[in-house]
N, C-alpha and C positions, 0 to 999 in steps of 0.2 A: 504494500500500500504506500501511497504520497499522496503530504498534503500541502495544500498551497491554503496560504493567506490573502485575501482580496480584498482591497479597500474602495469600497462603493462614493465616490462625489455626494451623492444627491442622500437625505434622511430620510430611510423607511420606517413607515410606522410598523405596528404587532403583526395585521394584519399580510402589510404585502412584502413583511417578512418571511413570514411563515409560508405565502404563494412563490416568492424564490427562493426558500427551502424546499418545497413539491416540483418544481418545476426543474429547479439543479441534480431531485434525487431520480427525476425521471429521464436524465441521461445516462445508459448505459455505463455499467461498469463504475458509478459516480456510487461511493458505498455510505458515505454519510457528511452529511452539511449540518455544522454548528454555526447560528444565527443568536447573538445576544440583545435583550429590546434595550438592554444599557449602550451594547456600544451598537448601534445599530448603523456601521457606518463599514464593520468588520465582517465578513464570511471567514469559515475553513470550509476547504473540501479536503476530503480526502477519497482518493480514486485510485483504480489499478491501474497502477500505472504504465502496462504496456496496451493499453489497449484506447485510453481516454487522453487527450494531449490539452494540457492546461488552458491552450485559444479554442478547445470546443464549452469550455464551461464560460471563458470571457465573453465567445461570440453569442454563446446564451442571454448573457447577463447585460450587453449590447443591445440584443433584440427586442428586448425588455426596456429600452428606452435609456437603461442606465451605462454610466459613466466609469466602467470597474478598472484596478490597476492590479496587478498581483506586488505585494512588498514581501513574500516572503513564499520560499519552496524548498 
């Protein structure tokens, strides 16, 4: 497993937290997403890492309107 760190721009609330945690665990091979409503500004994923490559989970998190960076893998 690997986890990358993503720091989202823009401030999600509880709700559309919790829709881009559903939405990151429904990419393949994507095993678990921690979302905090305190720092809501931070994602982890953690993923298999041969199979998931860290720009399919940004280009998600893109589609989704938002502004994501990875600061840490």
């Amino acid at each position: 497993m690997h986890t990358i760190q993503v720091y989202i721009d823009e401030t999600l609330d509880a709700d559309d937290l919790t829709d881009l945690q559903s939405q990151l665990l429904s990419i393949p091979y994507v095993k678990n997403v921690v979302v905090n409503n305190s720092t809501p500004h931070d994602v982890l994923v953690e993923y298999e890492e041969q199979y998931v490559m860290p720009m399919d989970i940004i280009h998600t998190m893109s589609n989704r309107g938002l502004h994501p960076d990875i600061i840490s893998g």
